[in-house]
N, C-alpha and C positions, 0 to 999 in steps of 0.2 A: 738359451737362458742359462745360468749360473748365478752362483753366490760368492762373490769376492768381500763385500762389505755389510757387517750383521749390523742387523738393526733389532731395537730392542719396542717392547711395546708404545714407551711414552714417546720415542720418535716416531712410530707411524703413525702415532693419533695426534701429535702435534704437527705432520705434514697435511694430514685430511683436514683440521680443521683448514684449512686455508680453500678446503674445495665445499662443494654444496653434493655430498653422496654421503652424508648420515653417521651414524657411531660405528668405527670399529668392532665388529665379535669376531674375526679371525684373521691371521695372517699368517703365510709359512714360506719358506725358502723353497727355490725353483732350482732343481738339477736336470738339469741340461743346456746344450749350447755352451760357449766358449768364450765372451767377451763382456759383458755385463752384469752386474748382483740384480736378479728378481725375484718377485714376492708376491704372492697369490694372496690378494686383499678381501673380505668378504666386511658386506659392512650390513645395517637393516636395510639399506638400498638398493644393494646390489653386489653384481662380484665384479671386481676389477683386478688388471693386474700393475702392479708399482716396480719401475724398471728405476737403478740409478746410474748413470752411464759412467763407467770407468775410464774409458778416452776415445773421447769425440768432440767432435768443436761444437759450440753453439748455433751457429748456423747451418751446420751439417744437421743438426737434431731437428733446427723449426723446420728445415726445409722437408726431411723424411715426416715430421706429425701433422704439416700443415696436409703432405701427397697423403695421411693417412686419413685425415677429414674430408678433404676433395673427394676419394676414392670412395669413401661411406657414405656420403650425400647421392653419389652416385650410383649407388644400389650396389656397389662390388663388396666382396664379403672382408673386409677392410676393419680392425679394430678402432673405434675412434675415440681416439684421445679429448681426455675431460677437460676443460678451462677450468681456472683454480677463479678466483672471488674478482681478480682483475683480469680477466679474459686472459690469460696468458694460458699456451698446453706447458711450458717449462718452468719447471721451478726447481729449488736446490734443497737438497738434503744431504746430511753430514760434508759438507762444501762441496758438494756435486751433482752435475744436471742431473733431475728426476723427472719423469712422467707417468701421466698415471692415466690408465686407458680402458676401455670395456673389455671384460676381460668373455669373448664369444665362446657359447659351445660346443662341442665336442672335440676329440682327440687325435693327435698325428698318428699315422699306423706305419709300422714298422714293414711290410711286407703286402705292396700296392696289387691287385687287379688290375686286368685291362678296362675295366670301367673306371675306376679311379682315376687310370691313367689320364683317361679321355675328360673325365674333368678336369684335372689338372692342366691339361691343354688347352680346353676351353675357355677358361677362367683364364688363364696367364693371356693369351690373345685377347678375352676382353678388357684386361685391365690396360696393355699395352694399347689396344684403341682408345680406350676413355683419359688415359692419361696424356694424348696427344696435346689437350688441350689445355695441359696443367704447366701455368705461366713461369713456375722457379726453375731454374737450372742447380746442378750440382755437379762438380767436377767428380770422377772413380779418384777416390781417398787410398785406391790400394792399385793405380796402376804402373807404368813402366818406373818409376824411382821406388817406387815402393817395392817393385818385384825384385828390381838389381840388389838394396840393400838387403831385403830379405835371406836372397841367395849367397849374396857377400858374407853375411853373417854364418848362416849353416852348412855350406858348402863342406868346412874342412871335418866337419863331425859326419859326413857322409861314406858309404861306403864305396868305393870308385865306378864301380857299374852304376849307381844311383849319382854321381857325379858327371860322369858321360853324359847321362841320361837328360838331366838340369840343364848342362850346358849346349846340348842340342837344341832344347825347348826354350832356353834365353837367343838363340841365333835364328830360332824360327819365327817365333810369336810376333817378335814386336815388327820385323819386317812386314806382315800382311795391312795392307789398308782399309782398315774395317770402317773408315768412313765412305766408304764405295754401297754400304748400306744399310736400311731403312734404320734411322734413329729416335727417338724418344725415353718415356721415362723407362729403367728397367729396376727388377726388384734386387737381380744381380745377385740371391741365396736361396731360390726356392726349393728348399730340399725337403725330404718328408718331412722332417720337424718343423717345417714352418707352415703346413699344411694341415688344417682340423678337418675332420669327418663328423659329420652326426648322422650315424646310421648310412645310409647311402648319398647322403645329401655332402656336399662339400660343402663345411661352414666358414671358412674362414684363411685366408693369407694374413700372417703376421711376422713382425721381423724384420719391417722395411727397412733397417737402419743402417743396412750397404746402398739402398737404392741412388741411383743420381743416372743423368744423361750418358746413353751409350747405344750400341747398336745391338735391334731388339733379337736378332740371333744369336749373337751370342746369350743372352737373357735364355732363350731358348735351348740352347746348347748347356749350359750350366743344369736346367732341370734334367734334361735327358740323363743327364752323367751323375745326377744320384738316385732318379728312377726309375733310369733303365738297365742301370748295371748292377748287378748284386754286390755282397760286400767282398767277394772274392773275384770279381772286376770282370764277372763274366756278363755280355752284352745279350741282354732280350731284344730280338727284333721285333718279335710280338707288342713290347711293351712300347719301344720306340716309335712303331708305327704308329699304335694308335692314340699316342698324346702330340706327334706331329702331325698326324692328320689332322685331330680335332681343335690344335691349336690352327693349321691352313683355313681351316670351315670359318677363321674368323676373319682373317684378310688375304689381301695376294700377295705373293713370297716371290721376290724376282729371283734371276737367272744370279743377279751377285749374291743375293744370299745362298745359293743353295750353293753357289760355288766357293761360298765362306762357310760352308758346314766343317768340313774337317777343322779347318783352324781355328774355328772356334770351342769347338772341342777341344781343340792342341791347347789354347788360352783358358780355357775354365779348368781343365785340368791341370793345368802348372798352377794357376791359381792358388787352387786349394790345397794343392800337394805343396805349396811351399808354405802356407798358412798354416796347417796340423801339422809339417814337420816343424815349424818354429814352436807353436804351443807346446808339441812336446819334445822339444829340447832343451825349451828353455822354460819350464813352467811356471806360471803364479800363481801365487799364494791364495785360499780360500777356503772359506766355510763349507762349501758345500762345488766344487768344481767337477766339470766332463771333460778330457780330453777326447779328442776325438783320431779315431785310425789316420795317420796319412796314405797309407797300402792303399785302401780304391781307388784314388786319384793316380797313383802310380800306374796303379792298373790301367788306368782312364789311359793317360798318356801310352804307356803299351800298345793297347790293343790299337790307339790312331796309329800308329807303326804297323802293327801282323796282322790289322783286317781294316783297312780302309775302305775296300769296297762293299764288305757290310753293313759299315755306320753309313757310307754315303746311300745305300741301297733304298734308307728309310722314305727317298723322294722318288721313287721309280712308279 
């Protein structure tokens, strides 16, 4: 979450009236996250949170809030987006898609448990089963064109050992055939911040707004790489273990996925590492903005170089 576009009181209470959740008594800007202005809504009806999306297609959006309603019907702990007065979850504010959602409780934490872990694995394996059945497709919005221009761009602001590095991981990644296995919907950002706690209970996956069709290990692979590594990119095998275990307890993991473990690590970690280097290269404008470290993701990539039989160990 972040605040790229202020909003003042009589625009939020002229976007509510168009929904059935009561009068406005509070609203405040949301700091955190990288890509979106949010706003923590408190009305006499309830608390929701009001997102306006700064670049996304239209059909990228219905397809993430419709998997977020599917998802909540479905007893997963899934934010679900309100209909405004004509059934529709989108609507526009100051000319830009808005949504506006229940906003669940409790808090992301900063520095997980191996129990934590273990729900986090659980949950990500039930939602990847229950979404087998969820009809939309979505194309990945940030895959191989998206990764080359990326690197095209920030390449020459790098420092040459982090240049080596890029261009290893653009000759490796996209060669692997990650349709060799098991596919569905993926959330494709599950990192601690999109993760709430209430007390020991895990309340809530929010943030679907990367999700689209891809293979459910790498899905996998991406949570590891920001909950099992610290922010100094040191790998807990404690922690890896017990969120891939408890994410196995939900289906069977064949022989190609596990033999897409590394690469999929190698791919979630260039990901991000070229995501936070772009953010913070090239920054935008806001009220209230997070950049976020590109250093762990480096690390990430790292360590699949100096301990590969480590990361791979977590299926032994």
């Amino acid at each position: 979450m972040a605040v790229y576009t202020k909003l003042s009181r009589t625009e939020v209470e002229d976007f509510l009236s168009g929904y059935r959740v009561g009068q406005l008594l509070d609203f405040v800007g949301v700091e955190a996250g990288i890509e979106n202005s949010n706003y923590f809504v408190t009305t006499n009806l309830g608390k929701f949170v009001l997102t306006l999306f700064e670049h996304a297609s239209i059909d990228g959006l219905n397809y993430c809030l419709e998997l977020m309603a599917f998802l909540s019907e479905r007893s997963l702990p899934s934010p679900r987006p309100v209909r405004d007065a004509t059934g529709k979850y989108l609507g526009i504010l100051k000319d830009k898609p808005a949504a506006l959602v229940k906003r669940l409780d409790g808090a992301s934490i900063d520095v997980p448990g191996l129990e934590q872990c273990r729900l986090v694995g659980k949950t990500l394996g039930a939602m990847h089963q229950a979404a087998q059945s969820y009809p939309a497709t979505r194309e990945n919005e940030r895959g191989w064109a998206w990764h080359r221009a990326t690197a095209s761009q920030i390449r020459g602001r790098l420092p040459q050992a982090d240049q080596t590095l890029l261009d290893s991981e653009l000759r490796f990644v996209p060669r692997f055939d990650f349709t060799c296995c098991s596919q569905g919907v993926i959330h494709a950002d599950l990192f601690r911040d999109n993760v709430l706690f209430d007390g020991p209970k895990l309340s809530g996956l929010i943030d679907f707004y990367y999700a689209h069709r891809g293979a459910l290990i790498y899905d996998l692979a991406v949570t590891v790489c920001d909950w099992c590594f610290t922010s100094e990119a040191v790998f807990s095998r404690d922690s890896a273990c017990a969120l891939v275990g408890a994410y196995s307890s939900t289906r069977v993991i064949s022989d190609a996925e596990i033999e897409a473990w590394l690469p999929s690590l190698r791919a979630a970690g260039l990901r991000f590492w070229l995501s936070r280097l772009k953010d913070q290269l090239f920054p935008r404008d806001g009220q209230l903005t997070h950049v976020k470290d590109p250093n762990p993701f480096k690390g990430v990539l790292q360590c699949c170089e100096s301990q590969p039989d480590q990361l791979q160990s977590v299926w032994s």
